[in-house]
Each structure stands twice: as C-alpha cells, then as structure tokens.
LUMTORMI-32267 format. One line per field, with one value per residue (C-alpha): residue number from 1; residue in three letters; chain; x, y, z. Coordinates in Angstrom, 1 decimal. Layout:
N
nr	(NUM,...)
rest	(ALA,...)
kette	(A,...)
X	(X,...)
Y	(Y,...)
Z	(Z,...)
end
This chain:
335
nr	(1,2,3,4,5,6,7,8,9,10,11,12,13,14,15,16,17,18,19,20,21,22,23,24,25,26,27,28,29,30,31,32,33,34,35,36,37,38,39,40,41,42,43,44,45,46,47,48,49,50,51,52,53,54,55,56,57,58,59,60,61,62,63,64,65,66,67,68,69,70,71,72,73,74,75,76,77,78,79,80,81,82,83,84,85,86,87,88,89,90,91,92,93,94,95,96,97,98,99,100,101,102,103,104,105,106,107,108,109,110,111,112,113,114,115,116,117,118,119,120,121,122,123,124,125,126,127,128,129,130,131,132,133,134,135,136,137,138,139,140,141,142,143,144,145,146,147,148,149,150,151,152,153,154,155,156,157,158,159,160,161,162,163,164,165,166,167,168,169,170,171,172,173,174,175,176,177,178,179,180,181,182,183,184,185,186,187,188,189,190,191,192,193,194,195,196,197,198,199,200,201,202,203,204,205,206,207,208,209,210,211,212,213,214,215,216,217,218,219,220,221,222,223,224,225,226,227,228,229,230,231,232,233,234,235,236,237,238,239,240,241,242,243,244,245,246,247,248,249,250,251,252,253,254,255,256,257,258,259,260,261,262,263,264,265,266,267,268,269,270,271,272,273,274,275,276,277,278,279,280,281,282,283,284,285,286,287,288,289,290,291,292,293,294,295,296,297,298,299,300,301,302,303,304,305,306,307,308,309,310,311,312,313,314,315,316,317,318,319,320,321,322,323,324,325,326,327,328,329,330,331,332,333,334,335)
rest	(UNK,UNK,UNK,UNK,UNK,UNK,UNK,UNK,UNK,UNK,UNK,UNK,UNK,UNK,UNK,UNK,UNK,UNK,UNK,UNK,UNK,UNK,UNK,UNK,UNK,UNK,UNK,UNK,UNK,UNK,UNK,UNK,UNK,UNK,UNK,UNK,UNK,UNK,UNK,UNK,UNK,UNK,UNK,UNK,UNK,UNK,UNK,UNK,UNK,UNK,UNK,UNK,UNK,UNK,UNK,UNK,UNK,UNK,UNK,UNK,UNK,UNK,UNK,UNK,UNK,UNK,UNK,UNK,UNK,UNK,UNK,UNK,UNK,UNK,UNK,UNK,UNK,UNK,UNK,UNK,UNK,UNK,UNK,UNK,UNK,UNK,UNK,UNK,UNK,UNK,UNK,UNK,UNK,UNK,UNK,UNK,UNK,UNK,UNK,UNK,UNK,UNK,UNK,UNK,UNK,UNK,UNK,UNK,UNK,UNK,UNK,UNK,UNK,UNK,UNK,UNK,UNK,UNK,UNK,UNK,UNK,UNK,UNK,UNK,UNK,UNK,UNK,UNK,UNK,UNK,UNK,UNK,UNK,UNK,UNK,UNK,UNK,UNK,UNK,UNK,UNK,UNK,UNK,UNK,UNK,UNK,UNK,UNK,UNK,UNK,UNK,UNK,UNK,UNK,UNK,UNK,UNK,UNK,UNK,UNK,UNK,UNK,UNK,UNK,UNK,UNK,UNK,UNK,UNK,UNK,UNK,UNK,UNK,UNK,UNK,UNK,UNK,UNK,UNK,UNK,UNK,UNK,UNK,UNK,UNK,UNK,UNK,UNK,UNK,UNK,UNK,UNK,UNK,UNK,UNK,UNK,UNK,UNK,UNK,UNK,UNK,UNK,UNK,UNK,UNK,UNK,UNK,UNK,UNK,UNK,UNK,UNK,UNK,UNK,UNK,UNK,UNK,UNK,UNK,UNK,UNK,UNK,UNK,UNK,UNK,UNK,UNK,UNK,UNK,UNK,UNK,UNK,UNK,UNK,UNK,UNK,UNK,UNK,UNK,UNK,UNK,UNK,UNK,UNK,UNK,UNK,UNK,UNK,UNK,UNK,UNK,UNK,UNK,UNK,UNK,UNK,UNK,UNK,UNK,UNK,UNK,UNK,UNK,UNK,UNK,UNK,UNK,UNK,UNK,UNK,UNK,UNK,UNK,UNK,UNK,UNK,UNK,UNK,UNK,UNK,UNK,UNK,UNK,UNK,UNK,UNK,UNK,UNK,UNK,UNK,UNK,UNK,UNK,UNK,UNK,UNK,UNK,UNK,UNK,UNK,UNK,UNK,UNK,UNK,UNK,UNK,UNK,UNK,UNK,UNK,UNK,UNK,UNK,UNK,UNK,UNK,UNK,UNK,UNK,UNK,UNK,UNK,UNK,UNK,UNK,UNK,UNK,UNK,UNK,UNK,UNK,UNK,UNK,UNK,UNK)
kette	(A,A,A,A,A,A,A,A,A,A,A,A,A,A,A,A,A,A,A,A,A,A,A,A,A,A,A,A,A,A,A,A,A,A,A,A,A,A,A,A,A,A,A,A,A,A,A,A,A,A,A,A,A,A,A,A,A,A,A,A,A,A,A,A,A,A,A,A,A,A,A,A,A,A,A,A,A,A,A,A,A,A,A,A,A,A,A,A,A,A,A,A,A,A,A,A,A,A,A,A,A,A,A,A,A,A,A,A,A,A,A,A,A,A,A,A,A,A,A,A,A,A,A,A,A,A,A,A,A,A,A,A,A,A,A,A,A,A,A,A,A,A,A,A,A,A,A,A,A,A,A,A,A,A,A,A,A,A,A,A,A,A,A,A,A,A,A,A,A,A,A,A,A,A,A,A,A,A,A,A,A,A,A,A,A,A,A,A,A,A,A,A,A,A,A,A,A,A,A,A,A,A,A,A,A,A,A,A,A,A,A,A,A,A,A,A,A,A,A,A,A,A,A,A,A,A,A,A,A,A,A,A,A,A,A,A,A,A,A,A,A,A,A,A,A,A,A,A,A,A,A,A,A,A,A,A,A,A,A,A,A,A,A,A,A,A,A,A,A,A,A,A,A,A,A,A,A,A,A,A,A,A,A,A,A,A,A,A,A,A,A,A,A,A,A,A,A,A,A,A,A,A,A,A,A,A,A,A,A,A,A,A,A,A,A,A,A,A,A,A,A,A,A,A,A,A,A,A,A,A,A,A,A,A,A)
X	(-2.9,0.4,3.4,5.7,9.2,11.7,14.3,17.5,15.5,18.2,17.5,18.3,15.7,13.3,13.2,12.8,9.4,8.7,9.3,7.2,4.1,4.6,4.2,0.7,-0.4,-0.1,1.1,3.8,3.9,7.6,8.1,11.3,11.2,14.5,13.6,11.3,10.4,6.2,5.2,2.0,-0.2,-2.4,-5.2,-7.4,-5.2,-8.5,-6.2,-3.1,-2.1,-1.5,-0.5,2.3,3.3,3.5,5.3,8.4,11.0,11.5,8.1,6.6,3.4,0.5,-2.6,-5.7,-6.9,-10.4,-9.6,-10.4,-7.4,-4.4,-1.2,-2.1,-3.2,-0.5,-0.8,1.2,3.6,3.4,6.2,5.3,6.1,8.1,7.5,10.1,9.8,12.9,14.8,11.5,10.2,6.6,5.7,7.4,8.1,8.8,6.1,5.8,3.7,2.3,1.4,0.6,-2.6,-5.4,-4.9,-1.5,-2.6,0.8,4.5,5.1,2.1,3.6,6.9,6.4,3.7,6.5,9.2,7.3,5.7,9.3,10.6,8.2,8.8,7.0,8.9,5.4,4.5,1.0,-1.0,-3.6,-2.9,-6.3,-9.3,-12.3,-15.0,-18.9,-19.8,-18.3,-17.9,-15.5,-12.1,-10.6,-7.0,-4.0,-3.9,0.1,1.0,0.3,2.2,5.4,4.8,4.9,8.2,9.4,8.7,10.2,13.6,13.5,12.7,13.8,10.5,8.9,5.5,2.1,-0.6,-3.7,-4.4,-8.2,-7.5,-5.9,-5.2,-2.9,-0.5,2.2,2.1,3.1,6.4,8.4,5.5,6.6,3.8,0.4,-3.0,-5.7,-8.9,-12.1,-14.1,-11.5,-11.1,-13.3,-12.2,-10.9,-9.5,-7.2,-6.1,-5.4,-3.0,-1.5,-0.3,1.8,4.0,6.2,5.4,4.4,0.2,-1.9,-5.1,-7.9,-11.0,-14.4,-16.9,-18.8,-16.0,-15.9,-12.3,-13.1,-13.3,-10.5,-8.2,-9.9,-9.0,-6.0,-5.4,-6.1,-2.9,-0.5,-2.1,-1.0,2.6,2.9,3.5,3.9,0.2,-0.1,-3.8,-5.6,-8.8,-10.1,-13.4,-16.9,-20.7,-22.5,-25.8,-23.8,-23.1,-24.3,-20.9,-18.3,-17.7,-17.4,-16.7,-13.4,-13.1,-10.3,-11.0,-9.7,-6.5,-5.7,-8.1,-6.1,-3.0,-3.9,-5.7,-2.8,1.0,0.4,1.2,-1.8,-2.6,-5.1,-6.4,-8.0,-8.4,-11.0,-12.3,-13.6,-13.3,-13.4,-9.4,-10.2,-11.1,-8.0,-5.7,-7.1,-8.1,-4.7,-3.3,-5.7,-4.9,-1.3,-2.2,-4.0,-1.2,-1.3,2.1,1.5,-1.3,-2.2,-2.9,-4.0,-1.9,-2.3,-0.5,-4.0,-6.9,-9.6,-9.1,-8.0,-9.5,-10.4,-11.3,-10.0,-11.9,-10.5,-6.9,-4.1,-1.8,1.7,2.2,-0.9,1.1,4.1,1.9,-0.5,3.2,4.8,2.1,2.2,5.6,5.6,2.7,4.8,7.7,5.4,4.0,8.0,8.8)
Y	(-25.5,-27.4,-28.0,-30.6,-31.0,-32.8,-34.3,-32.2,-29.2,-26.9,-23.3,-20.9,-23.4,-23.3,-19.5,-18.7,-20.7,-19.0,-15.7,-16.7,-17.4,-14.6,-13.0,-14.4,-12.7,-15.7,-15.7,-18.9,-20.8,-22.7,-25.3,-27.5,-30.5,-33.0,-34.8,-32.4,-28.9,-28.1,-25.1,-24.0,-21.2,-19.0,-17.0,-17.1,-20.4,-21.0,-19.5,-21.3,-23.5,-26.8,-29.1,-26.0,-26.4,-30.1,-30.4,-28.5,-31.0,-30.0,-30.7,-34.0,-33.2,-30.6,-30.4,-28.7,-28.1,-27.5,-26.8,-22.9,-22.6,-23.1,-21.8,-23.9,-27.1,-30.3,-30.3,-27.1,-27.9,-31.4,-32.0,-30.7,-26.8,-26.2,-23.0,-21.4,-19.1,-17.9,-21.5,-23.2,-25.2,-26.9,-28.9,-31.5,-34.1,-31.2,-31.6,-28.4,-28.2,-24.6,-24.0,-20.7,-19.0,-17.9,-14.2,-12.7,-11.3,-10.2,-10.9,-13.0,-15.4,-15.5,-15.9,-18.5,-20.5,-20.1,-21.4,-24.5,-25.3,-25.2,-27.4,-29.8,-29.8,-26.4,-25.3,-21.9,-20.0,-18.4,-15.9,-13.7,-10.0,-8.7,-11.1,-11.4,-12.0,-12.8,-10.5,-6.6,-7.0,-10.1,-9.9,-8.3,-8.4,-6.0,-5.3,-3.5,-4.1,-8.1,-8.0,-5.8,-9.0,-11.4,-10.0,-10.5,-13.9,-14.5,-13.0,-15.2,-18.8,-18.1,-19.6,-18.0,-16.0,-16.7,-14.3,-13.2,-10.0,-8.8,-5.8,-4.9,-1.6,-2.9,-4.7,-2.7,-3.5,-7.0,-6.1,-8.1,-10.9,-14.2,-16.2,-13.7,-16.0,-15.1,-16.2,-18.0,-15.2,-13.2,-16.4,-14.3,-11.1,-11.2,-6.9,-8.7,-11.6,-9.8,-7.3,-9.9,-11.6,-8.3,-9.3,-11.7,-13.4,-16.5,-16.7,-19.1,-19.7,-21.1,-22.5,-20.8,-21.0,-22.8,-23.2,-25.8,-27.2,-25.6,-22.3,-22.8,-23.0,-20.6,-18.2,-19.3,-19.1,-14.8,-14.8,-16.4,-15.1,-11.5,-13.1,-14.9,-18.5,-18.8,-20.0,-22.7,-23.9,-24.8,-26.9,-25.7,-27.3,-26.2,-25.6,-28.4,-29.9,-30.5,-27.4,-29.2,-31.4,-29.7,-26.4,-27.1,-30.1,-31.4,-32.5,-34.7,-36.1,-33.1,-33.3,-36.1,-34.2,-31.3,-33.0,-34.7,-31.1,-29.0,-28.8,-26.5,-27.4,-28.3,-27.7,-29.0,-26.8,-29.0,-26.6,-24.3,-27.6,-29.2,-26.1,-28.9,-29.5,-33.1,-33.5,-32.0,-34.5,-37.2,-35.1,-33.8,-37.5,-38.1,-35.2,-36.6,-39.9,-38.6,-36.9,-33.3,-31.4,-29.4,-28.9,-25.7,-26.3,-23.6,-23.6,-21.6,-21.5,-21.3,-22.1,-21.6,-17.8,-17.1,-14.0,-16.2,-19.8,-21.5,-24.1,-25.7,-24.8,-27.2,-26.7,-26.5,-30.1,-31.7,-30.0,-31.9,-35.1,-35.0,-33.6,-36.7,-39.0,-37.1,-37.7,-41.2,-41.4,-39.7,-41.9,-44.8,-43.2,-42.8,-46.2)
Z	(45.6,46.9,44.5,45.7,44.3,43.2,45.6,44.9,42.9,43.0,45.0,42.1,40.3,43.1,43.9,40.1,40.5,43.4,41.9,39.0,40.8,42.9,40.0,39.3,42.6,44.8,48.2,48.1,51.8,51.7,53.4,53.4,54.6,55.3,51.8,49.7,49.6,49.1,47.9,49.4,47.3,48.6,46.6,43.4,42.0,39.8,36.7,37.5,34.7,36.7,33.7,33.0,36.6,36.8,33.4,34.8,35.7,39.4,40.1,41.5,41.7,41.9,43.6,44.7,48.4,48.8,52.3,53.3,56.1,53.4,55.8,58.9,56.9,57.0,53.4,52.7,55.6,56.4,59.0,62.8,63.2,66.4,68.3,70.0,73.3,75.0,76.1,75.6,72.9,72.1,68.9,67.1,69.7,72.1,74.8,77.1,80.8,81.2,84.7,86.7,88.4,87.2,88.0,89.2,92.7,94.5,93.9,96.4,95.1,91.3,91.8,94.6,92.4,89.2,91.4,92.5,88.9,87.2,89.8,88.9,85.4,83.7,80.6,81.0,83.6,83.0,84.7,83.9,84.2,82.2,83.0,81.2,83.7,83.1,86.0,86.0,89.6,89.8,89.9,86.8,87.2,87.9,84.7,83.9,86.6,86.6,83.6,85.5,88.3,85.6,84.4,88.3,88.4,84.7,86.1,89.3,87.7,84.1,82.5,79.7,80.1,78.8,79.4,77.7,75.8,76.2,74.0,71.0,72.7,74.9,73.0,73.7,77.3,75.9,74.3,77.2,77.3,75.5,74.6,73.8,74.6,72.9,75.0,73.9,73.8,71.5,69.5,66.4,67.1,63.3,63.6,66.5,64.7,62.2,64.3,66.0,62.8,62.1,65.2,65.9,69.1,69.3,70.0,72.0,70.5,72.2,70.7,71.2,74.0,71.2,68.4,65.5,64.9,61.7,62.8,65.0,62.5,60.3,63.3,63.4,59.5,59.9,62.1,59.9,57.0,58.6,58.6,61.8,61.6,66.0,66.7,69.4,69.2,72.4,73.4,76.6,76.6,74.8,75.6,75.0,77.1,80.5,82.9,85.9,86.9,84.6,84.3,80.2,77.8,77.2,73.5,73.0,69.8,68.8,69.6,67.0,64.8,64.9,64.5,61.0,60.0,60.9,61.6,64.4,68.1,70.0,73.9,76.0,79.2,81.5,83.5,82.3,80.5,83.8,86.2,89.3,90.7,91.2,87.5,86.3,86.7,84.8,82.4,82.0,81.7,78.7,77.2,77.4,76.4,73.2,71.9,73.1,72.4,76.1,79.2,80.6,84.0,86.6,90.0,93.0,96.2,98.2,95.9,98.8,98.8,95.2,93.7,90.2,89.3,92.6,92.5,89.7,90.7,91.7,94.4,93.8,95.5,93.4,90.2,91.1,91.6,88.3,86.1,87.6,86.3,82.9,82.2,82.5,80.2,78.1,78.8,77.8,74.8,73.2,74.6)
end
C-alpha cells in the first residue's frame, strides 16, 4: 500500500502517521521527494482502513500494490535512488564505468590495469578475489589476499572496489571492500541476502544464470527488506537456446524494464553477457544507449594468458577506445 501526501504536510504531522501505522505492525518505506513525500507500507495491509487513511487531510491519496517486491518498486520511491561508494556515485543521472579483471593475479597486474581504466574514465575498479568456477580445477582466485591486492590498487588510483563474495563466511574479509557483488549463481541464496541486508555496504546484484526480472528484484527486495537500501542491480546475460556464438544472452529490454519497475540503479555486464572481447564493445554501447546507469566491463593487461575469462577481456587500450565511444553516446543521449 503507498500513501502519498500532501504538498507541505508538516513533519510533526507526518511522523505522527508514521508512528501510527507503525503501530499497526507495518514496516513504513519514506520516501521524500522535492515536491511530495510517499509513504510506502510493508506487510499484511489487508486490515488497513484505507478510507480512514485517505480521509486525513495530509493525505493525497492511497493505494494498493499488488506488486510482491514493495521496497525496490518505483511506486514506494518513485524518484531514481543514488548509490554512493567512497567519491563515486551511480544512479540518478550519475552514470558510472566499472572496469577491472576478471581475477586479481599479482600486484603489479591490478594496480597497473586500475591505473589505466581510471585514466580512461572508470569511477570502479573490479576484480575477483574468490571465483566461482564450473570446473574445481580452474583458477579459483587468491582468495584474502586478492582482496589485501585490491586494497593496493585502491590506495594507488583512489577508485572504489567491487568484488564478489562467494561465501557468507567470509564477509568479514570485506570490511575494507566498497561495493560487495553478489554473483549469478548466489543470486537465490536467500540466508545471504538476507545477511547482507544487515550491513551497510552498498551490493551489486546480478541476475540469475536463468533469472526472471521478477525474481531479480524479489532477490533484491530480501536485501533491503533486511535494512539495506545500497543494491545496484545487474544484467549480465541469461541461458537461453544459443551457447554456440555467445557465451550467454544479453537482455536489454531489461534495462528499461527495470527502470520503470524499480528505482534501483541498473548495470549492464557485457562482459560475462557475450564472453567474446570483440562483442563487448558494441554491446557495451547499447547498453549505454538503452539507458543503463553503468557497464561492467572486464580488462586485463594481457588477456591471452589470463588465469580466468580472457577471452572475453579488453585490453586496457581497447577500454580506453569502447569508454570513449560510450561517453559520447552518453553526451548524445543528455544533449
């Protein structure tokens, strides 16, 4: 149920209501726009007396969502949120490039791939420190100490981590980690949704191997029903009949499908989507093109003899080229 009210409801008025249905055993979602302030209620509403509601005289309206994700859904927050990670900033008309390898494999390979992405325009650097992989014999990551080499690279460039937690186990290795990812395969794990909505870092939430939007934002909705609001949302390509020439399926429809669903930022990983380097760029420039608040994009500083996923891995001077070409389309798109 969403309550909308008045322009120029006074606060005392306004947190007496919110007190009150508190009181009913509703969780009450707030949020204040430049013009009106919607309330947002969460929980068995079925009882909720709406004529009462809508008869008081800061109210402009009441209605019922038949929605299941309440917290994430553009009704009960309707402006853009904007999510904030150290001195960068993604949703909202902040667009954000989040660039990086695929596995950190020494220091002098991250912190030489995070100085050449933020020099062509990365606000991210990301880099897998735990790696799920399909075989047990593949590369599986450093592990604590790709985080520690994270944290070098981070102090050299200044740019803002993002790496993905495999295990709910190990979150306090991620105490100094900016941006938590959440990967596809962990996109259900509901026990570590759950625990990381008890924290305050801002999550990256990528959509299933096989994910409906709906249960995308249902994932989602576990996280900021824990109390954390931070979740980025990110397509990164699903399983359908084609295997053959692309590693996965890019969906871009639902990036503007997300965005009328949901308030949340929305990334696009073009990456993982197409797992070919070549495809990656155009890819990338629809993704811009159809409205995408940030691209993940994977870049290493010698793809041929990466330890994961070089194949579909930029170098840092075809980052520079395909960010260049994003930009402007970007540019365009705000001209």
């Amino acid at each position: 149920m969403i309550a909308v009210l008045k322009p120029g409801a006074s606060p005392e008025r306004t947190q007496h209501l919110i007190h009150w249905l508190e009181e009913q055993n509703l969780g009450v979602h707030v949020s204040q726009g430049e013009y009106q302030t919607v309330l947002g209620l969460i929980g068995n509403t079925a009882k909720v007396d709406m004529e009462m509601i809508q008869s008081l005289d800061i109210v402009e309206s009441v209605t019922r969502v038949s929605d299941p994700f309440k917290a994430v859904n553009r009704k009960f927050h309707p402006e853009d949120s904007v999510i904030q990670a150290g001195p960068a900033a993604i949703g909202g008309g902040h667009f954000a490039l989040i660039a990086g390898p695929c596995s950190v494999e020494t220091e002098e390979q991250i912190t030489y791939v995070a100085q050449q992405v933020k020099k062509a325009g990365a606000a991210f650097l990301r880099g897998g420190a735990f790696k799920p992989r399909t075989s047990p014999y593949d590369f599986q990551g450093l592990g604590e100490e790709g985080i520690r080499l994270l944290l070098e690279a981070k102090k050299a460039t200044g740019l803002p981590i993002v790496t993905e937690l495999m295990d709910i186990r190990n979150l306090p290795l991620f105490e100094q980690v900016d941006v938590i990812q959440v990967g596809a395969r962990n996109t259900q794990n509901f026990d570590m949704l759950k625990e990381l909505g008890k924290t305050d870092k801002p999550i990256l939430l990528k959509r299933g191997l096989a994910g409906t939007i709906k249960e995308l934002l249902m994932s989602a909705e576990y996280i900021m029903a824990s109390g954390n609001e931070k979740v980025i949302l990110c397509e990164r390509g699903i399983r359908t009949y084609e295997s053959t020439y692309t590693r996965n399926t890019l969906d871009l429809s639902v990036v503007p499908v997300l965005k009328g669903l949901t308030h949340l930022p929305v990334v696009v990983d073009p990456s993982h989507a197409t797992g070919h380097a070549h495809l990656v760029e155009p890819m990338a420039m629809a993704a811009a093109a159809a409205g995408a608040d940030g691209i993940m994009i994977e870049v290493h500083n010698d793809p041929p003899h990466a330890l994961c996923d070089g194949a579909q891995s930029l170098t840092p001077e075809q980052f520079a080229h395909t960010a260049g070409k994003i930009f402007r389309i970007r540019e365009a798109m705000e001209g």
